[in-house]
Z-matrix of the N, CA and C atoms (Angstrom, degrees):
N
C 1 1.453
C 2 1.522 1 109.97
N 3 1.234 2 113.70 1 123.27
C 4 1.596 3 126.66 2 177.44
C 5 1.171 4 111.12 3 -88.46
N 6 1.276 5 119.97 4 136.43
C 7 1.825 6 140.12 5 -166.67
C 8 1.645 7 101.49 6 -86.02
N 9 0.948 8 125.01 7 133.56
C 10 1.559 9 104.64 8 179.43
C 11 1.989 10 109.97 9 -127.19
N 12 1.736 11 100.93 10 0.17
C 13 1.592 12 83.76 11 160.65
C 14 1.727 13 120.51 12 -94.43
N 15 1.058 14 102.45 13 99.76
C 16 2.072 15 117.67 14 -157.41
C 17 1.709 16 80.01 15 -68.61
N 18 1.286 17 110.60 16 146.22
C 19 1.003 18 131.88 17 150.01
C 20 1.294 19 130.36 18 -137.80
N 21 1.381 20 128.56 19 148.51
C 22 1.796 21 119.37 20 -158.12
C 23 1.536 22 92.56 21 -133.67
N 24 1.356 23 108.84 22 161.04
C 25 1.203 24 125.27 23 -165.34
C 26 1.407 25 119.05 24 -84.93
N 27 1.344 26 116.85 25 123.61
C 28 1.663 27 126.81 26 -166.22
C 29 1.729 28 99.90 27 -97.44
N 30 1.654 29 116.08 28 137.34
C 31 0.943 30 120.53 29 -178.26
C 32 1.607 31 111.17 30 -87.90
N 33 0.999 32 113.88 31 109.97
C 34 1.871 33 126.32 32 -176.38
C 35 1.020 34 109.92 33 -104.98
N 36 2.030 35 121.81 34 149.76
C 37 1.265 36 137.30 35 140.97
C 38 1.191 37 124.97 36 -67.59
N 39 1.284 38 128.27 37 40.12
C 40 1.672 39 121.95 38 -169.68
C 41 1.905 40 100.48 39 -117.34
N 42 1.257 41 97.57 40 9.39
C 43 1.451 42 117.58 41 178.03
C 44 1.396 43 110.18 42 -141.29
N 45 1.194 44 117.22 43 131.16
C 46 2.209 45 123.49 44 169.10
C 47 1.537 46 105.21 45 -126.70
N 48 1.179 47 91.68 46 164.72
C 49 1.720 48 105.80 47 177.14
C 50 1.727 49 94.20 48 -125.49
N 51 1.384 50 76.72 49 128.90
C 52 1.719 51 80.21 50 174.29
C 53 1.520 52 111.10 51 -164.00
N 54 1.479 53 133.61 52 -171.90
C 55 1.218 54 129.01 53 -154.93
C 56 1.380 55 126.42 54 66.68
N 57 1.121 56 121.16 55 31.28
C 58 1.511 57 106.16 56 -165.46
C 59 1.598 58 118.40 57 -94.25
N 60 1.159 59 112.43 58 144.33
C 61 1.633 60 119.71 59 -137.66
C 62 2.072 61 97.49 60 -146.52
N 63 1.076 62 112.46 61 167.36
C 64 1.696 63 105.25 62 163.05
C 65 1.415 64 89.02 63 -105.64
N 66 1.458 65 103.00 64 170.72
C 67 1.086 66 146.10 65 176.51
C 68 1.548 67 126.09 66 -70.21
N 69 1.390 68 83.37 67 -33.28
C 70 1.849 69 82.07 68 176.71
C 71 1.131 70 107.54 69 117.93
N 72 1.738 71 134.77 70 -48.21
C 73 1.124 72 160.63 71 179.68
C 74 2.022 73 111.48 72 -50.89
N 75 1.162 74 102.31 73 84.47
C 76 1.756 75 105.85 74 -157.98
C 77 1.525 76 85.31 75 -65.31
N 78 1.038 77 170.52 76 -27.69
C 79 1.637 78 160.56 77 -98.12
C 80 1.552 79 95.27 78 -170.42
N 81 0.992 80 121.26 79 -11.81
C 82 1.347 81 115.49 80 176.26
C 83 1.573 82 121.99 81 -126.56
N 84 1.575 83 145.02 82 137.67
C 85 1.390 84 151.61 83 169.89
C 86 1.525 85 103.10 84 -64.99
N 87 1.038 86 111.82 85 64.34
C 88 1.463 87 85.33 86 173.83
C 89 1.722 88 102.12 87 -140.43
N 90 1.394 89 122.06 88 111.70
C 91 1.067 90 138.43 89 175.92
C 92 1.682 91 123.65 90 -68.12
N 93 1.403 92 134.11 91 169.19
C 94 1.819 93 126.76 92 173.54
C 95 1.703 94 83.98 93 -132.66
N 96 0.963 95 62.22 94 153.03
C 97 2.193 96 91.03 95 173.59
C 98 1.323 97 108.30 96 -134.92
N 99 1.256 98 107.89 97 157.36
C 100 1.788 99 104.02 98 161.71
C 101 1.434 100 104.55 99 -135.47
N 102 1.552 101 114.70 100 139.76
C 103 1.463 102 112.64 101 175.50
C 104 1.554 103 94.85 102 -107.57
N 105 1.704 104 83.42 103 152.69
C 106 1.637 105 75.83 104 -156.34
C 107 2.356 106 80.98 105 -138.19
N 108 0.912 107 118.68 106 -172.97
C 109 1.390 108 127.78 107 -169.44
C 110 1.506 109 92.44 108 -104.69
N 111 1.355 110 121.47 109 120.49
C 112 1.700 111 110.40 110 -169.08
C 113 1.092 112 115.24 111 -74.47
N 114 1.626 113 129.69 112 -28.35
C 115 1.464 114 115.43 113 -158.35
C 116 2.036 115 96.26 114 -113.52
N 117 1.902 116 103.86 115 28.43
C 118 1.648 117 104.95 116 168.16
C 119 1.496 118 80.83 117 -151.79
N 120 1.745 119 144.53 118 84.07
C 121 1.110 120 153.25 119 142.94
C 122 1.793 121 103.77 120 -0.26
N 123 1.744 122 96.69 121 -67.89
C 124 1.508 123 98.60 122 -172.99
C 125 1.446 124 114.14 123 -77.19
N 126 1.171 125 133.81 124 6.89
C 127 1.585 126 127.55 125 169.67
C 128 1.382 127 96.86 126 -81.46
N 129 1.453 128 127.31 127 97.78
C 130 1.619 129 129.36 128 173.48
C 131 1.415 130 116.39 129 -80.50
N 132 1.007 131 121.31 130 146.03
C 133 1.757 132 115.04 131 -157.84
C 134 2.186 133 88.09 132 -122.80
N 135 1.377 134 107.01 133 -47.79
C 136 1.736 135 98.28 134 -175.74
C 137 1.551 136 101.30 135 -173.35
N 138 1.188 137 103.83 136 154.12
C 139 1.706 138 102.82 137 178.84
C 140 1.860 139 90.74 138 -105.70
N 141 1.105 140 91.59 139 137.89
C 142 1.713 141 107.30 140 177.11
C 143 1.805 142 120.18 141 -95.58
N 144 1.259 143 126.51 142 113.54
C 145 1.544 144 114.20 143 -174.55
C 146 1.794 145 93.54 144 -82.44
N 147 1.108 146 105.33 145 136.98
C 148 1.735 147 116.70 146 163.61
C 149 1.256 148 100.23 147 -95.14
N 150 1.112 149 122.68 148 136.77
C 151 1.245 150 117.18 149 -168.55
C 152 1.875 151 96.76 150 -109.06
N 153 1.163 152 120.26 151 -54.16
C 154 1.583 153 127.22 152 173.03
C 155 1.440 154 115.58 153 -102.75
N 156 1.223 155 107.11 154 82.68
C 157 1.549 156 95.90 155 -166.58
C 158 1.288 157 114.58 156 -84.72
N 159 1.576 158 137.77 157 -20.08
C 160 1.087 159 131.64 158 144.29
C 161 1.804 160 137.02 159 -49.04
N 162 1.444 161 95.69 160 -11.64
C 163 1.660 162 112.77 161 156.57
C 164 1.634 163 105.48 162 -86.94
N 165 1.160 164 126.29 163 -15.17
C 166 1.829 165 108.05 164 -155.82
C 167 1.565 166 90.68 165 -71.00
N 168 1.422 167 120.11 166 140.15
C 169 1.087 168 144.01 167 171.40
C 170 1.605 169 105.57 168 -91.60
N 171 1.536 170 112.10 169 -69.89
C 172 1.881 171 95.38 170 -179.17
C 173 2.456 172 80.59 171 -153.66
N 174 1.612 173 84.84 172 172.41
C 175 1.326 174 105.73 173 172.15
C 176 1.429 175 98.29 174 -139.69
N 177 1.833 176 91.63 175 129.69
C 178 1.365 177 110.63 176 -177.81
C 179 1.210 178 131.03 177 -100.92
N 180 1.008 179 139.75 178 137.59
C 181 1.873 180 114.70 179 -172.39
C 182 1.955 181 97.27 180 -126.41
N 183 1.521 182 94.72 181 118.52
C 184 1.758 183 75.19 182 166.57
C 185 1.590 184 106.99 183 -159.21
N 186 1.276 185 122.84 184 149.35
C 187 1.359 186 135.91 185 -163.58
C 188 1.528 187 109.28 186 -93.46
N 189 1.310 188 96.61 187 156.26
C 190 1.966 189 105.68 188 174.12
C 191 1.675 190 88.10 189 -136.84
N 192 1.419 191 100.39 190 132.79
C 193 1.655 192 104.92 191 174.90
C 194 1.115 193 109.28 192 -110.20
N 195 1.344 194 125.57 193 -174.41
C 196 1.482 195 140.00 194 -152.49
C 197 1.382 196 107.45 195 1.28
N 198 1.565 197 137.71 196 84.04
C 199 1.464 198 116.97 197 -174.66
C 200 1.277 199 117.31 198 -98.70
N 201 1.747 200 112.47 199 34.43
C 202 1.403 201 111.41 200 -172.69
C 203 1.387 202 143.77 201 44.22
N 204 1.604 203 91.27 202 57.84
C 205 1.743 204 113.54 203 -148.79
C 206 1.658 205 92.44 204 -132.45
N 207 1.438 206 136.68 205 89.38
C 208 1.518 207 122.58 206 163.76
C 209 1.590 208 118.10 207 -12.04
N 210 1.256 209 115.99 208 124.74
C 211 1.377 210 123.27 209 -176.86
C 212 1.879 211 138.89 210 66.43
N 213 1.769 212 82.76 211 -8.86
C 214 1.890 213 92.76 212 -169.60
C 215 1.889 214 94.07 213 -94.78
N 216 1.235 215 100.68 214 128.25
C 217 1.647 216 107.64 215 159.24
C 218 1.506 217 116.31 216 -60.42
N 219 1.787 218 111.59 217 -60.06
C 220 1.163 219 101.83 218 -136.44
C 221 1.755 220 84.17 219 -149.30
N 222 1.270 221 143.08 220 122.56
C 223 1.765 222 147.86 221 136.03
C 224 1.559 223 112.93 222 -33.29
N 225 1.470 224 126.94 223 90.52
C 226 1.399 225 111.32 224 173.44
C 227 1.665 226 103.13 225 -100.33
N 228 1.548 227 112.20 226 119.75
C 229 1.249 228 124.52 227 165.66
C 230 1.414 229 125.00 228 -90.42
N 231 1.251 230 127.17 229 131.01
C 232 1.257 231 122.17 230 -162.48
C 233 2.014 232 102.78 231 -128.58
N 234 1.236 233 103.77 232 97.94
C 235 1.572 234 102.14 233 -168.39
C 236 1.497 235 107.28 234 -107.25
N 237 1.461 236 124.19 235 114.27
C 238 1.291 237 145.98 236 168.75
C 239 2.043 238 107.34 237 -83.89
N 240 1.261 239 87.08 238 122.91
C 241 1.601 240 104.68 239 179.98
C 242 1.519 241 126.20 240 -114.79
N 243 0.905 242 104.48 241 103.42
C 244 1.417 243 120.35 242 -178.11
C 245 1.887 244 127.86 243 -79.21
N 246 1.299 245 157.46 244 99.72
C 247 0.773 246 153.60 245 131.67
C 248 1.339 247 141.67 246 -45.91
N 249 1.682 248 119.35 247 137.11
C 250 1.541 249 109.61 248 -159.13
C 251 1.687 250 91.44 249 -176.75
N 252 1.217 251 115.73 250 -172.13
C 253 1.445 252 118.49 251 149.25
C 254 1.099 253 124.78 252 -19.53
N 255 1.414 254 100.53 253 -40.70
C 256 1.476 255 93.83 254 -178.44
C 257 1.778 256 96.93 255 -169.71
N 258 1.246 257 118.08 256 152.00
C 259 1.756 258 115.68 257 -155.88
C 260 1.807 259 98.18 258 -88.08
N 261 1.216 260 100.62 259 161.54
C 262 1.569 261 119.94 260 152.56
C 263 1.517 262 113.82 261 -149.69
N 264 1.280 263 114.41 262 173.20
C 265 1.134 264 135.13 263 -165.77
C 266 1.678 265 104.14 264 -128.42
N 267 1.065 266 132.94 265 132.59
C 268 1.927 267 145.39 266 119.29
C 269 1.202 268 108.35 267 -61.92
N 270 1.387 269 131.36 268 125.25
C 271 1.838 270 138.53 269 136.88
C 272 1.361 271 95.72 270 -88.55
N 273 1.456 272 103.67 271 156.52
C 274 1.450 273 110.11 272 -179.89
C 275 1.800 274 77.97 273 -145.80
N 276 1.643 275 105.07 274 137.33
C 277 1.616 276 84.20 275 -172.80
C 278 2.213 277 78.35 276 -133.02
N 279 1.820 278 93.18 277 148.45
C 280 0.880 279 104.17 278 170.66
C 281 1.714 280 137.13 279 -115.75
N 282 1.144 281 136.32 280 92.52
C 283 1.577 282 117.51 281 -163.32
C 284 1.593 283 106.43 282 -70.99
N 285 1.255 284 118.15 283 137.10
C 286 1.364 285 107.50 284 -169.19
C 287 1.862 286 100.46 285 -131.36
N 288 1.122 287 122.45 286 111.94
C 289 1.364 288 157.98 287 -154.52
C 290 1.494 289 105.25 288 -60.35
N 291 1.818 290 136.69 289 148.63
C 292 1.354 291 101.68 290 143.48
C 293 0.980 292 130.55 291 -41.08
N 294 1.451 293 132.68 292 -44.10
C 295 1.471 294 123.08 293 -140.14
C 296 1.627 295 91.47 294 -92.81
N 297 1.211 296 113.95 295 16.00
C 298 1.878 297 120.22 296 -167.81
C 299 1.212 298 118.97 297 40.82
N 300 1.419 299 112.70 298 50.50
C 301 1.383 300 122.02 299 148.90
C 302 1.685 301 109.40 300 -75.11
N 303 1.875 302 105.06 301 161.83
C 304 1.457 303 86.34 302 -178.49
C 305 2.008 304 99.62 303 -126.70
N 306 1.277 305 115.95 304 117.79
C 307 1.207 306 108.16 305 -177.72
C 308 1.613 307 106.96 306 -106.44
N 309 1.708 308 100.59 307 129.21
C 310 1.597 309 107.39 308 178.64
C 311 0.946 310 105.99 309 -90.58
N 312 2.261 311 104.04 310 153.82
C 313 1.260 312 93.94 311 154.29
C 314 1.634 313 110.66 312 -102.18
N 315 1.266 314 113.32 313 -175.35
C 316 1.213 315 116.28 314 171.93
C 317 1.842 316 112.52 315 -54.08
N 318 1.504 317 117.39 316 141.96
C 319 1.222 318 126.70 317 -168.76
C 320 1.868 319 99.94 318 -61.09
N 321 1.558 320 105.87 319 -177.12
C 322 1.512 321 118.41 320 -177.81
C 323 1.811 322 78.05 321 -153.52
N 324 1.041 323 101.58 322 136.36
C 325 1.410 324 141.02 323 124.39
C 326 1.316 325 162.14 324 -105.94
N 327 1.299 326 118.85 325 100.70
C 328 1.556 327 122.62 326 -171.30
C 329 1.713 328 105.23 327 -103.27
N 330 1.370 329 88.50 328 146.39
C 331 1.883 330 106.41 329 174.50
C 332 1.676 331 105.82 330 -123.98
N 333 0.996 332 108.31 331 128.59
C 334 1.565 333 120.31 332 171.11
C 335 1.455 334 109.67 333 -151.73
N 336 1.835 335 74.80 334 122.71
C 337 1.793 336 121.26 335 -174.91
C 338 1.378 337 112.15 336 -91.88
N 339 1.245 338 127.21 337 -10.15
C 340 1.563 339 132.29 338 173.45
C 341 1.482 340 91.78 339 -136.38
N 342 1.865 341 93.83 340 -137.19
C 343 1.226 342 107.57 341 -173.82
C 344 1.749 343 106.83 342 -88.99
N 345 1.364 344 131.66 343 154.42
C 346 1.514 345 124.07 344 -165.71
C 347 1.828 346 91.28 345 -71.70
N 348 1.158 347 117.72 346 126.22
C 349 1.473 348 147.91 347 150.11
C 350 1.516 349 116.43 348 -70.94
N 351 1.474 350 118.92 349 -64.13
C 352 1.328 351 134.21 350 170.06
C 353 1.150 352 117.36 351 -139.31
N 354 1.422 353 129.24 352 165.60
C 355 1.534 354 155.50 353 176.88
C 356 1.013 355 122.77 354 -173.81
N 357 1.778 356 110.68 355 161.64
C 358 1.078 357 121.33 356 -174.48
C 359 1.485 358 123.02 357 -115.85
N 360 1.372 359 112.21 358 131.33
C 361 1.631 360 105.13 359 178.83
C 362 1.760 361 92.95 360 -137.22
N 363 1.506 362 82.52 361 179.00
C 364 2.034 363 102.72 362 160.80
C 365 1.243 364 103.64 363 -95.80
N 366 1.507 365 120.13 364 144.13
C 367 0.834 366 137.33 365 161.40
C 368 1.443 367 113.58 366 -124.10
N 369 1.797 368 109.39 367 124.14
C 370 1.317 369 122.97 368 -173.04
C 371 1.288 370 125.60 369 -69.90
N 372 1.296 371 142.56 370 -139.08
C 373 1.616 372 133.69 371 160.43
C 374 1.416 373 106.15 372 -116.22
N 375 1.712 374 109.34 373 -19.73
C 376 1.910 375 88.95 374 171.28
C 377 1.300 376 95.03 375 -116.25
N 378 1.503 377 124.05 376 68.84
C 379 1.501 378 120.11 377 152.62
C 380 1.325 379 97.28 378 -135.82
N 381 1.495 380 125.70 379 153.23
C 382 1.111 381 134.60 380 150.25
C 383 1.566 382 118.34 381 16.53
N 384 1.576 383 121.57 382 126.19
C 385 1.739 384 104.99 383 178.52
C 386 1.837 385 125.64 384 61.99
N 387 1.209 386 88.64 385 -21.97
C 388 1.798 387 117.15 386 -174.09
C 389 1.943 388 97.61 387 -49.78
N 390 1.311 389 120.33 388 131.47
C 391 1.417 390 120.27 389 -173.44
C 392 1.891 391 86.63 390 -131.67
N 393 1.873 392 84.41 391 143.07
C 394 1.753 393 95.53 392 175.42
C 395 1.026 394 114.53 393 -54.50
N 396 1.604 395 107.66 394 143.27
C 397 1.448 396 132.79 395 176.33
C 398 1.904 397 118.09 396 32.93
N 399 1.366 398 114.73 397 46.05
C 400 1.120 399 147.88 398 -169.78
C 401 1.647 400 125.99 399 -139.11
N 402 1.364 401 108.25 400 94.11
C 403 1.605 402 95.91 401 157.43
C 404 1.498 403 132.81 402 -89.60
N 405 1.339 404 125.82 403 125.33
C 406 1.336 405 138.61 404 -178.03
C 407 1.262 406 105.58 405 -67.81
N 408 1.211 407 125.32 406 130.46
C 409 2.057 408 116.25 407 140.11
C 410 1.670 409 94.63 408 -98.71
N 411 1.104 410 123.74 409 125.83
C 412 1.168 411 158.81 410 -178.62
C 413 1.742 412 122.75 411 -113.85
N 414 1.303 413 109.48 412 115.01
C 415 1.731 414 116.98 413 157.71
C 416 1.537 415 113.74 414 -63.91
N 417 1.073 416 139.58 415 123.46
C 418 1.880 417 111.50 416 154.79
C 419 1.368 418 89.33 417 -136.56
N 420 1.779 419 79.62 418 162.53
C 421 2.042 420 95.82 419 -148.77
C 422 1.828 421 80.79 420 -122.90
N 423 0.951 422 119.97 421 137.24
C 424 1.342 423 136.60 422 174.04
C 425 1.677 424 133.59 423 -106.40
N 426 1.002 425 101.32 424 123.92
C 427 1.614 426 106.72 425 158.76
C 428 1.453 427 114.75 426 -4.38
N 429 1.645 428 120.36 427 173.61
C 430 1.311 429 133.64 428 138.23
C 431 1.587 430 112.72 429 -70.77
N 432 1.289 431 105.79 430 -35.36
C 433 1.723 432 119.88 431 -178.96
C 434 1.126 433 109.10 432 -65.12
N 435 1.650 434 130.78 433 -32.50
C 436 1.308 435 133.28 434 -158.37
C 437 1.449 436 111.72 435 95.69
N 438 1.085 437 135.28 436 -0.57
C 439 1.406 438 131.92 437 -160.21
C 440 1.703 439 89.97 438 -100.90
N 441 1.488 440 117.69 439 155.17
C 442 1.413 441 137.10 440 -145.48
C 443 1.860 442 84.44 441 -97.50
N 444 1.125 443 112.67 442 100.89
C 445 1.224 444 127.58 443 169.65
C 446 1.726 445 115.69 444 -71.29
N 447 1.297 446 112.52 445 -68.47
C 448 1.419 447 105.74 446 167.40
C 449 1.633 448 120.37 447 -156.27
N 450 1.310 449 119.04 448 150.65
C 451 1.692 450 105.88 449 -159.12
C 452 1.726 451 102.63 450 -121.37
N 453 1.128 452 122.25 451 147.59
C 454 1.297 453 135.98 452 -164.34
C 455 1.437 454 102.15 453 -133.60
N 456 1.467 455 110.97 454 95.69
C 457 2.001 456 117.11 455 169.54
C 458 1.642 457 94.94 456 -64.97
N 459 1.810 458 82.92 457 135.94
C 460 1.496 459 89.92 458 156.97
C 461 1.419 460 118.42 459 -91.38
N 462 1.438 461 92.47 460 -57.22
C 463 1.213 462 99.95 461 170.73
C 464 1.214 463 119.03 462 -158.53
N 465 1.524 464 101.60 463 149.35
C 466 1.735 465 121.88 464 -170.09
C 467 1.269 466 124.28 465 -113.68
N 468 1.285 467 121.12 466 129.13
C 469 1.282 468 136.43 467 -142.43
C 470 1.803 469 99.90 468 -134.61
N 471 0.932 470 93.49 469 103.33
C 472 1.728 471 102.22 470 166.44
C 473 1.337 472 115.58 471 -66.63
N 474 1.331 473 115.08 472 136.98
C 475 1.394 474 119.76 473 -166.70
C 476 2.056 475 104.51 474 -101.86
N 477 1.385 476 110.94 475 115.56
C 478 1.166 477 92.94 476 175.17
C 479 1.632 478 115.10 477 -145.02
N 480 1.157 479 90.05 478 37.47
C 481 1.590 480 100.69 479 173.11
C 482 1.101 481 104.35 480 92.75
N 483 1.599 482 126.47 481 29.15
C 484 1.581 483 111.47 482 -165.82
C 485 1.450 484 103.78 483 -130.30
N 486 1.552 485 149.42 484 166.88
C 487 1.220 486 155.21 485 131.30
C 488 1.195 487 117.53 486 -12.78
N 489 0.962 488 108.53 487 159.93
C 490 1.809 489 111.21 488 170.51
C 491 1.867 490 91.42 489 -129.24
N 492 1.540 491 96.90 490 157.01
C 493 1.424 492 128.57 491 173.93
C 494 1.710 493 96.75 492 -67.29
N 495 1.251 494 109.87 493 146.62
C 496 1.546 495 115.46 494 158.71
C 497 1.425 496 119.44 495 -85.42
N 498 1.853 497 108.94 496 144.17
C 499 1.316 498 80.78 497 175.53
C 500 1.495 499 95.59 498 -161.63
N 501 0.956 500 143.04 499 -169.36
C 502 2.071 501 145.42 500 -168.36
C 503 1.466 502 80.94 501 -78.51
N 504 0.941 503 96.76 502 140.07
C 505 1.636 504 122.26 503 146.14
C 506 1.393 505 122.42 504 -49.31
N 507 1.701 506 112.62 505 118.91
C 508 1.779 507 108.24 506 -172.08
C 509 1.805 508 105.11 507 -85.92
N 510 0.778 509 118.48 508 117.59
C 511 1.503 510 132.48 509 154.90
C 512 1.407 511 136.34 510 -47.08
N 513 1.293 512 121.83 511 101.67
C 514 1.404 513 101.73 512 171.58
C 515 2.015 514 117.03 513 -107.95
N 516 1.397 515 134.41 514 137.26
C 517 1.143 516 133.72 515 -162.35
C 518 1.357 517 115.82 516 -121.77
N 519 0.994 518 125.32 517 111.18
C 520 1.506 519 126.36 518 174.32
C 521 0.903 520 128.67 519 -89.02
């Protein structure tokens, strides 16, 4: 069953990234962040690795509410942008609980070498394509226009109040 009030994700201050520090790693660019809940500093939500931080272009923070998920308030997505030859993206996606716990899922990474062809996101149950009490990781392959030509689940994950496994970040490459 398909959800049909779509809702898309609004970029909010009710989340900051801050602390940012190196790593330690003398031979390598790779910076830590912590996003943290802005108006409770000490409620820590995830430490973020930058991996090229002299590439980071911007860090985005933005929320999806009610996503028709038992027990989750609020989707905090956290998208790191990279510039280079050619751009990519980190999502870092967060389910964030009543009781404001914050459960991740595993990261997404997309690279785009032209114009974006395909990518990968989650898709919730009240957004677009969105199926009950189900989160998607989803391909969708696009237009020249940009408009969502056709979408390919990877994989679907029933939502039942539980953790998720850790795991690499899936990639998509254009």
């Amino acid at each position: 069953m398909y959800i049909t009030n779509a809702q898309e994700f609004q970029l909010t201050d009710k989340y900051d990234v801050t602390n940012q520090r190196s790593s330690g790693q003398q031979e390598e660019d790779i910076w830590l962040v912590d996003v943290i809940v802005t108006n409770n500093p000490e409620s820590h939500v995830a430490t973020l690795s930058i991996s090229d931080f002299g590439l980071l272009d911007e860090i985005r923070i933005s929320v999806l509410s009610n996503p028709d998920l038992e027990d989750i308030n609020e989707i905090l997505k956290v998208t790191v942008e990279y510039n280079a030859c050619c751009s990519s993206t980190e999502e870092y996606y967060y389910l964030v609980s009543n009781d404001n716990d914050f459960i991740s899922l595993p990261g997404i990474k997309n690279e785009y070498a032209y114009e974006p062809i395909t990518d990968i996101h989650y898709i919730f149950p009240n957004q677009l394509f969105g199926k009950e009490g189900t989160i998607l990781r989803a391909a969708l392959q696009y237009t020249e226009t940009a408009t969502i030509k056709e979408i390919k689940v990877l994989r679907s994950i029933a939502w039942n109040d539980d953790d998720f496994d850790t795991e690499d970040a899936i990639t998509a490459i254009n």
